[in-house]
KEMAR-749861 format. One record per residue (C-alpha): residue number from 1; x, z negated, y negated; chain. Coordinates in nm, 3 decimals, padded with zeros to 5 digits. Example, Ala and Ser with C-alpha at 12.3 -4.5 7.8 and 13.67 -1.06 7.14 Angstrom:
<atoms>
- 1;01.230;-00.780;00.450;A
- 2;01.367;-00.714;00.106;A
</atoms>
This chain:
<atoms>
- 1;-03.112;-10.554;-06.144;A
- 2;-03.069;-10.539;-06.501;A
- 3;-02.917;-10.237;-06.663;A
- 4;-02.884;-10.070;-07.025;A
- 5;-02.879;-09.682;-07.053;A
- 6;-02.658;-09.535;-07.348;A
- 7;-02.546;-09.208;-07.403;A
- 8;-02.237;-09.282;-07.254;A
- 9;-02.278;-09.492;-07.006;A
- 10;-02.461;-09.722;-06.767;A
- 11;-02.449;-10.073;-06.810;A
- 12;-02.507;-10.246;-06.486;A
- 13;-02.537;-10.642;-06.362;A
- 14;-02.635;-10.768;-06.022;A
- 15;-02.528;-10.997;-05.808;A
- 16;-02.275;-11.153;-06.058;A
- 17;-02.119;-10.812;-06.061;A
- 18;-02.109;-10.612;-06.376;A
- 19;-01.996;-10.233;-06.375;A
- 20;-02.039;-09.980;-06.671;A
- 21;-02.089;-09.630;-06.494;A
- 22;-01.931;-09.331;-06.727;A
- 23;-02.143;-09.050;-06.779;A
- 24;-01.856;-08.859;-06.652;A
- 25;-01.869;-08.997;-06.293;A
- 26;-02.037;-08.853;-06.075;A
- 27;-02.261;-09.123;-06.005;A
- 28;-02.387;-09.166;-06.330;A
- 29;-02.717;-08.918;-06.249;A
- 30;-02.725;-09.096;-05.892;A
- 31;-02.798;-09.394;-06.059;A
- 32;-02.999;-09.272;-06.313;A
- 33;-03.229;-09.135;-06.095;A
- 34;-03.298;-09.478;-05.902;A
- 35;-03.341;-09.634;-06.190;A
- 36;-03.614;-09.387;-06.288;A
- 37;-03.778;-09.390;-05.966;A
- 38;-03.749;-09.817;-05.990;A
- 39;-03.543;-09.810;-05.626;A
- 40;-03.321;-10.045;-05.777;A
- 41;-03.233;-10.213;-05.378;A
- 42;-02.996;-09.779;-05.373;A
- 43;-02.816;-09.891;-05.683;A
- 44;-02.522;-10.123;-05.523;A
- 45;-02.482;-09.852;-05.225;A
- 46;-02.460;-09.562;-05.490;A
- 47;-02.180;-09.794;-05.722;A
- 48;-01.955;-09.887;-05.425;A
- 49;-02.016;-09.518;-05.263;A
- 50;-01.590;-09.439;-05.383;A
- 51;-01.547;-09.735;-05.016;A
- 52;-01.799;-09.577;-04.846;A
- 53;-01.731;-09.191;-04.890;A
- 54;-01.380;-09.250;-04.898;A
- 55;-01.404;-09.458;-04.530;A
- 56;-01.639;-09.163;-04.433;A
- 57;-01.453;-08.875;-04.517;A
- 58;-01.122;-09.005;-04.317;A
- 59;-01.238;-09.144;-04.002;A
- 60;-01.193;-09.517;-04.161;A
- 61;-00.744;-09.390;-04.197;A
- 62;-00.757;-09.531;-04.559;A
- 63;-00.899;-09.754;-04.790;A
- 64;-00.989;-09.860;-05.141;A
- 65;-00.986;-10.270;-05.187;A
- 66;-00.894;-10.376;-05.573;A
- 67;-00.830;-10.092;-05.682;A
- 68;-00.611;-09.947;-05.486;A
- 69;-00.604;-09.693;-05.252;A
- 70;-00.436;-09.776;-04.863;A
- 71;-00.356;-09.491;-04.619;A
- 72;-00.266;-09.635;-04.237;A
- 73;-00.296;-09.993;-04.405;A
- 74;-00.030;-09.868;-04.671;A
- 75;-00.056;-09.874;-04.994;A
- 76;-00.081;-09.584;-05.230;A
- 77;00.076;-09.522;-05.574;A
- 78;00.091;-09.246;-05.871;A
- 79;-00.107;-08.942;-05.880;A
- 80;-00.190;-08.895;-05.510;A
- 81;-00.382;-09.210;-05.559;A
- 82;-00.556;-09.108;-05.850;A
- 83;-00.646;-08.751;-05.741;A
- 84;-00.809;-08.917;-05.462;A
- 85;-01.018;-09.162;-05.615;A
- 86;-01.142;-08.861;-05.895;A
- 87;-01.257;-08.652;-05.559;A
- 88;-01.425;-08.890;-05.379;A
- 89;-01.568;-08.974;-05.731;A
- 90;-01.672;-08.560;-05.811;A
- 91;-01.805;-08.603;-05.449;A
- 92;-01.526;-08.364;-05.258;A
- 93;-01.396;-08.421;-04.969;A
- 94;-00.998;-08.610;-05.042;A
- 95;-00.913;-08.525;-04.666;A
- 96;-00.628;-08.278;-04.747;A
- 97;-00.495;-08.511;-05.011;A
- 98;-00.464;-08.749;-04.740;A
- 99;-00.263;-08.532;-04.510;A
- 100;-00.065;-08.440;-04.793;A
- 101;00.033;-08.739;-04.819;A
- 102;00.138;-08.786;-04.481;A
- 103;00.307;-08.472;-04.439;A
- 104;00.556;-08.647;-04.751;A
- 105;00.579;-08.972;-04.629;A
- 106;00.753;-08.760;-04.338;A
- 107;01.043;-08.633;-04.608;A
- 108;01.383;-08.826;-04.554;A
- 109;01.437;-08.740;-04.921;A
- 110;01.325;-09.020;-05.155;A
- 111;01.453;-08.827;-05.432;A
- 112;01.245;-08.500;-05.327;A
- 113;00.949;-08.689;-05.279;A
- 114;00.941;-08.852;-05.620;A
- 115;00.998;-08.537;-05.798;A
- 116;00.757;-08.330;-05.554;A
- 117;00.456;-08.361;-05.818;A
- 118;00.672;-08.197;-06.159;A
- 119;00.660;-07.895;-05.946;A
- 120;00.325;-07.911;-05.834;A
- 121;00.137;-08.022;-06.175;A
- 122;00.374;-07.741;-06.335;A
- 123;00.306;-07.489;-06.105;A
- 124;-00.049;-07.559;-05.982;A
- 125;00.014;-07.506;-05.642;A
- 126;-00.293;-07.535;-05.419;A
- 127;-00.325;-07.751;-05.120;A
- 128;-00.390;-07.625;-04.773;A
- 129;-00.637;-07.857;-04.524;A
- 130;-00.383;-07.977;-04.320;A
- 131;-00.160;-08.094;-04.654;A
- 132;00.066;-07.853;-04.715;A
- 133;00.063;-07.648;-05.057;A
- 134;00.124;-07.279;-05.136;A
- 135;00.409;-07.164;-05.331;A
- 136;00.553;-06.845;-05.381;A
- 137;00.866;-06.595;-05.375;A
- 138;01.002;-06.208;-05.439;A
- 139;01.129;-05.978;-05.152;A
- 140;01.277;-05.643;-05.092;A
- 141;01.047;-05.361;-05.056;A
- 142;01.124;-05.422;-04.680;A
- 143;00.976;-05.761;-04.642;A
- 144;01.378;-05.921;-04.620;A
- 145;01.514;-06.126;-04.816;A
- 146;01.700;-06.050;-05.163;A
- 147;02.027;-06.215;-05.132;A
- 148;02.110;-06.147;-04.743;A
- 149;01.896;-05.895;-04.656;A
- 150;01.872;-06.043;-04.344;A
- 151;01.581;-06.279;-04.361;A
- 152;01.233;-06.145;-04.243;A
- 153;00.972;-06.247;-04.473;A
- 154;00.692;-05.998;-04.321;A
- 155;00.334;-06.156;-04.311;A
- 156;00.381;-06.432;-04.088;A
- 157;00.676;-06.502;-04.025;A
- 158;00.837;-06.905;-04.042;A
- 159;01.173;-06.863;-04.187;A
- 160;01.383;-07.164;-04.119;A
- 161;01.748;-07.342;-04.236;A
- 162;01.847;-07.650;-04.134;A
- 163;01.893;-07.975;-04.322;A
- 164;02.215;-08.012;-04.336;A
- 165;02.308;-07.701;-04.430;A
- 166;02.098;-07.717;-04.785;A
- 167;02.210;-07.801;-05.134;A
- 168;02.036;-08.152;-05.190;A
- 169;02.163;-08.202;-05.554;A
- 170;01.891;-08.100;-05.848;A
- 171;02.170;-08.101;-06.081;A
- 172;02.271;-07.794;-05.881;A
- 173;02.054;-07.546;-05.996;A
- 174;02.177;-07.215;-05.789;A
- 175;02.277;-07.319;-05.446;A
- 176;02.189;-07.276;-05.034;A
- 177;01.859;-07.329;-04.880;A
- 178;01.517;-07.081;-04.866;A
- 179;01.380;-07.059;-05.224;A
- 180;01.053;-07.071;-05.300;A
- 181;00.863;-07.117;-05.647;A
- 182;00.571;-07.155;-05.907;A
- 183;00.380;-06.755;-05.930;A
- 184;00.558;-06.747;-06.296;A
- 185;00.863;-06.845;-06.194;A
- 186;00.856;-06.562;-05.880;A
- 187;00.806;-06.310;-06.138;A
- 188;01.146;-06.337;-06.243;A
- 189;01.301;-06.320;-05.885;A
- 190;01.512;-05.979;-05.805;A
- 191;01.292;-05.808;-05.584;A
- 192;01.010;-05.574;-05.544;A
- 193;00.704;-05.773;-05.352;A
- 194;00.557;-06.109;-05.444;A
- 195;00.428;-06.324;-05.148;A
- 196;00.248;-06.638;-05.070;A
- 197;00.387;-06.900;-04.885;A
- 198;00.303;-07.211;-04.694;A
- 199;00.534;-07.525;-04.696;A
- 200;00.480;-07.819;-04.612;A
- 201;00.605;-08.114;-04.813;A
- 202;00.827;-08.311;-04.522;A
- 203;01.002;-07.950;-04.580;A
- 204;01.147;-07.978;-04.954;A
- 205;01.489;-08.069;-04.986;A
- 206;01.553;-08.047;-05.384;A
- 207;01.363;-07.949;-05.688;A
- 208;01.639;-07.809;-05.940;A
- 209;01.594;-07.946;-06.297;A
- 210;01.615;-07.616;-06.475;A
- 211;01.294;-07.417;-06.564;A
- 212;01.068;-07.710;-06.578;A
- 213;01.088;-07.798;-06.225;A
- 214;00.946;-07.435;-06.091;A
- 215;01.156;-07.366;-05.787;A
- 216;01.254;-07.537;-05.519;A
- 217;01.506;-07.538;-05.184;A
- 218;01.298;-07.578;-04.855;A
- 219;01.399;-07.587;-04.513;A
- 220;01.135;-07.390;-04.379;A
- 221;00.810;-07.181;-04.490;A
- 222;00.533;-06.947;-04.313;A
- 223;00.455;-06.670;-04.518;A
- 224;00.052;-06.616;-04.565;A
- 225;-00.014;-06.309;-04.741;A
- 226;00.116;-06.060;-05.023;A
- 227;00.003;-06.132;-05.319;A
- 228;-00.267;-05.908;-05.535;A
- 229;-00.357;-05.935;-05.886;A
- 230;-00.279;-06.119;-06.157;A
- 231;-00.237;-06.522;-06.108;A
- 232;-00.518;-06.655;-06.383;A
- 233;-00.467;-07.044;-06.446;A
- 234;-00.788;-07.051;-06.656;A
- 235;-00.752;-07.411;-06.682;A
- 236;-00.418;-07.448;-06.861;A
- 237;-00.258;-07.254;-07.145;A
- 238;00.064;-07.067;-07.136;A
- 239;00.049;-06.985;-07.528;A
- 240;00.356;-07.086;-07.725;A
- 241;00.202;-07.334;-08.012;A
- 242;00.401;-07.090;-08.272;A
- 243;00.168;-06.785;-08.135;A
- 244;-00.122;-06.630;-08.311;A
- 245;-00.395;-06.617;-08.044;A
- 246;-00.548;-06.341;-08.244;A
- 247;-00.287;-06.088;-08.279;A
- 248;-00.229;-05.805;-08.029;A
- 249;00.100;-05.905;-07.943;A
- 250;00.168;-06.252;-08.026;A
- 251;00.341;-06.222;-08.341;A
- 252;00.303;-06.373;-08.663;A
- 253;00.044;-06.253;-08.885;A
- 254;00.364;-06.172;-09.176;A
- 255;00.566;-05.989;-08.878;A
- 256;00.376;-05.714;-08.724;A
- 257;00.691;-05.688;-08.496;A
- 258;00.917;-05.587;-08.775;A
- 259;01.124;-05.904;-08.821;A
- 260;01.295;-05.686;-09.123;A
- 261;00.995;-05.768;-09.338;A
- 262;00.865;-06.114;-09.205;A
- 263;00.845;-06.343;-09.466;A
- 264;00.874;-06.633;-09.215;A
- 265;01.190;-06.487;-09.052;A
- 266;01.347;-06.374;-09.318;A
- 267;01.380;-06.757;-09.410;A
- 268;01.493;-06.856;-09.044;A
- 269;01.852;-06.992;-09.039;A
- 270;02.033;-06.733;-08.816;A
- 271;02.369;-06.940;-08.813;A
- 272;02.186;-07.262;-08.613;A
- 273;02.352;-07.221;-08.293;A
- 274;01.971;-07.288;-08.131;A
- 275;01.880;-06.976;-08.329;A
- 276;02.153;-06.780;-08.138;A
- 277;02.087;-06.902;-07.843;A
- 278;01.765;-06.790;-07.843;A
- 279;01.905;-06.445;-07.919;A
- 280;02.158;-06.438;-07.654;A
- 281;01.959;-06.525;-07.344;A
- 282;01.652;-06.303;-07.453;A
- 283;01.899;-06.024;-07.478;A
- 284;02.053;-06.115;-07.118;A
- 285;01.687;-06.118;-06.955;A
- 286;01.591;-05.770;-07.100;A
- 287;01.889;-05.660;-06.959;A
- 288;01.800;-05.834;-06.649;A
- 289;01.419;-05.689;-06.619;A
- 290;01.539;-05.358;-06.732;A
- 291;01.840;-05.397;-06.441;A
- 292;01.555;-05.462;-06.158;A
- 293;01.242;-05.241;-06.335;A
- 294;01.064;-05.521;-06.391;A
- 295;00.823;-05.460;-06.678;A
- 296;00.648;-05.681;-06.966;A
- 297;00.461;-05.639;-07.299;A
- 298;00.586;-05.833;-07.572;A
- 299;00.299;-06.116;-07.533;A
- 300;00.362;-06.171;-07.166;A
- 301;00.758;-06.204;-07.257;A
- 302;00.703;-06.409;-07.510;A
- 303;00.466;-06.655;-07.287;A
- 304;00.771;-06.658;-07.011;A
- 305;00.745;-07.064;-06.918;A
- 306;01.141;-07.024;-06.985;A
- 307;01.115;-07.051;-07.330;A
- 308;00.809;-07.320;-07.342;A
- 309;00.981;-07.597;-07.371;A
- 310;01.258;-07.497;-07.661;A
- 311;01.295;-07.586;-07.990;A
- 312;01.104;-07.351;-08.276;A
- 313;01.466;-07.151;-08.380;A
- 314;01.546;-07.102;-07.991;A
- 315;01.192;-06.946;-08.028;A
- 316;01.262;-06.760;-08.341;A
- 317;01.583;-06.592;-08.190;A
- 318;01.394;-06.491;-07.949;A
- 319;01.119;-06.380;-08.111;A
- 320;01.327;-06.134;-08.310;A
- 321;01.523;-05.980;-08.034;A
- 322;01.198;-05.894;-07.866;A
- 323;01.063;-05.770;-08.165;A
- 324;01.339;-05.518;-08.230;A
- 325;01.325;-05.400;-07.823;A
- 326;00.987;-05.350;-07.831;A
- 327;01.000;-05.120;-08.163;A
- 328;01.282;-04.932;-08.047;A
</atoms>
């Protein structure tokens, strides 16, 4: 066994094999630790543990030869690959990523399954053991649905549609099926309780383009719980790049809310048509929130995922409509 130790990394050769361990993987200390207690014979076992655990851990159902991973003697592609390899590698258990993925591979949809993971990297949704993934979605105060009132969504209960009676086009953004959608997105539904629900992925029929792929039309869903408290993705940031992290409210450090006197707005184009477009729909969703009694600061507004993606005068429109409503 010969090795070098950096801060970095461990080099490794044996057997005609050479591997540089990360200090990042999970191994790294394994091997670190035979190599301090000279049990050099552990080192190949602890390198090619990713085969081993990954045999281990699903009753020998999948594989990893050359890199790739194989589920059922299939082979496996994108990010479900990769988020298995980085558990096994963190030393979890990938076992629900595998059923996942055979829950999907049940989807007639090609086009559903290939946009599946825009709404789930967006969203953040978390797997369930047996591969399925929550989501969520607004009621009436009555546990029924918004738009027919005739759909029981009570604690659960497996609401169901067929097939062939869905929208399948993403292109159509507003159309049949059971809706379900990212916790930000839900906030925004017409309705007065937020719930958790449990779909599985051969389920999903189309994931509309609008709103950064947050919603979605299912076929069926098992509701798992009302939701309580505030939603905390502590590993991502939903602050607008324009946004002073310090101030109160999210405004500029010139505008204090009073767009009147901002020195940066007052410079802002206001003929762009982005500019009043920006104006327009925040205008039409303060009308909408106040319509339904849904409430919001002027930071949480201004952090809507809506508006994420625009351009910096969309933005500024906005900006100064909510900063006129919320001095009012």
């Amino acid at each position: 066994m010969r090795y070098l130790i950096t801060p970095k990394c461990i080099s490794l050769n044996y057997d005609g094999i050479t591997k540089a361990i990360d200090i990042a993987d999970a191994r790294f200390n394994k091997i670190l630790e035979a190599i301090k207690s000279k049990d050099f014979d552990a080192i190949p076992n602890i390198v090619d543990g990713l085969k081993n655990v990954l045999a281990i851990s699903t009753n020998a159902s999948f594989k990893v030869e050359n890199g790739m991973v194989y589920i059922d003697n299939t082979p496996v592609n994108g990010c479900i690959s990769d988020r298995i390899v980085e558990y096994v590698k963190q030393g979890l258990d990938p076992s629900m990523l595998v059923n996942f993925w055979k829950n999907l591979q049940k989807n007639p949809s090609k086009r559903a399954r290939d946009r599946l993971f825009l709404f789930l990297e967006n969203g953040n949704h978390p797997f369930t053991d047996d591969g399925c993934f929550i989501a969520y979605k607004k009621v009436n105060a009555n546990m029924t649905d918004n738009y027919t009132g005739k759909i029981d969504n009570s604690v659960g209960a497996k609401p169901h549609k067929d097939r062939s009676t869905i929208d399948d086009d993403p292109e159509k953004t507003c159309s049949e099926g059971l809706h379900v959608a990212s916790w930000q997105y839900a906030q925004n539904y017409a309705g007065q309780v937020l719930i958790d629900v449990k779909v599985n992925p051969s389920h999903i029929v189309s994931i509309p383009v609008d709103y950064q792929n947050q919603k979605m039309r299912v076929t069926d869903y098992e509701v798992i719980a009302i939701s309580k408290g505030k939603h905390e993705e502590l590993h991502m940031s939903d602050n607008l790049d324009d946004m002073d992290e310090d101030s109160e409210d999210g405004d500029s450090e010139d505008c204090n809310g009073d767009c009147s006197n901002c020195k940066t707005c007052s410079n802002i184009d206001t003929s762009n048509p982005e500019f009043k477009q920006g104006e327009s729909d925040a205008k039409a969703l303060l009308a909408y929130f106040d319509s339904i009694g849904q409430s919001y600061d002027r930071k949480s507004f201004m952090k809507l995922k809506r508006f994420e993606s625009k351009s910096q005068l969309y933005k500024e429109g906005v900006a100064i409509v909510v900063g006129e409503y919320f001095t009012k």
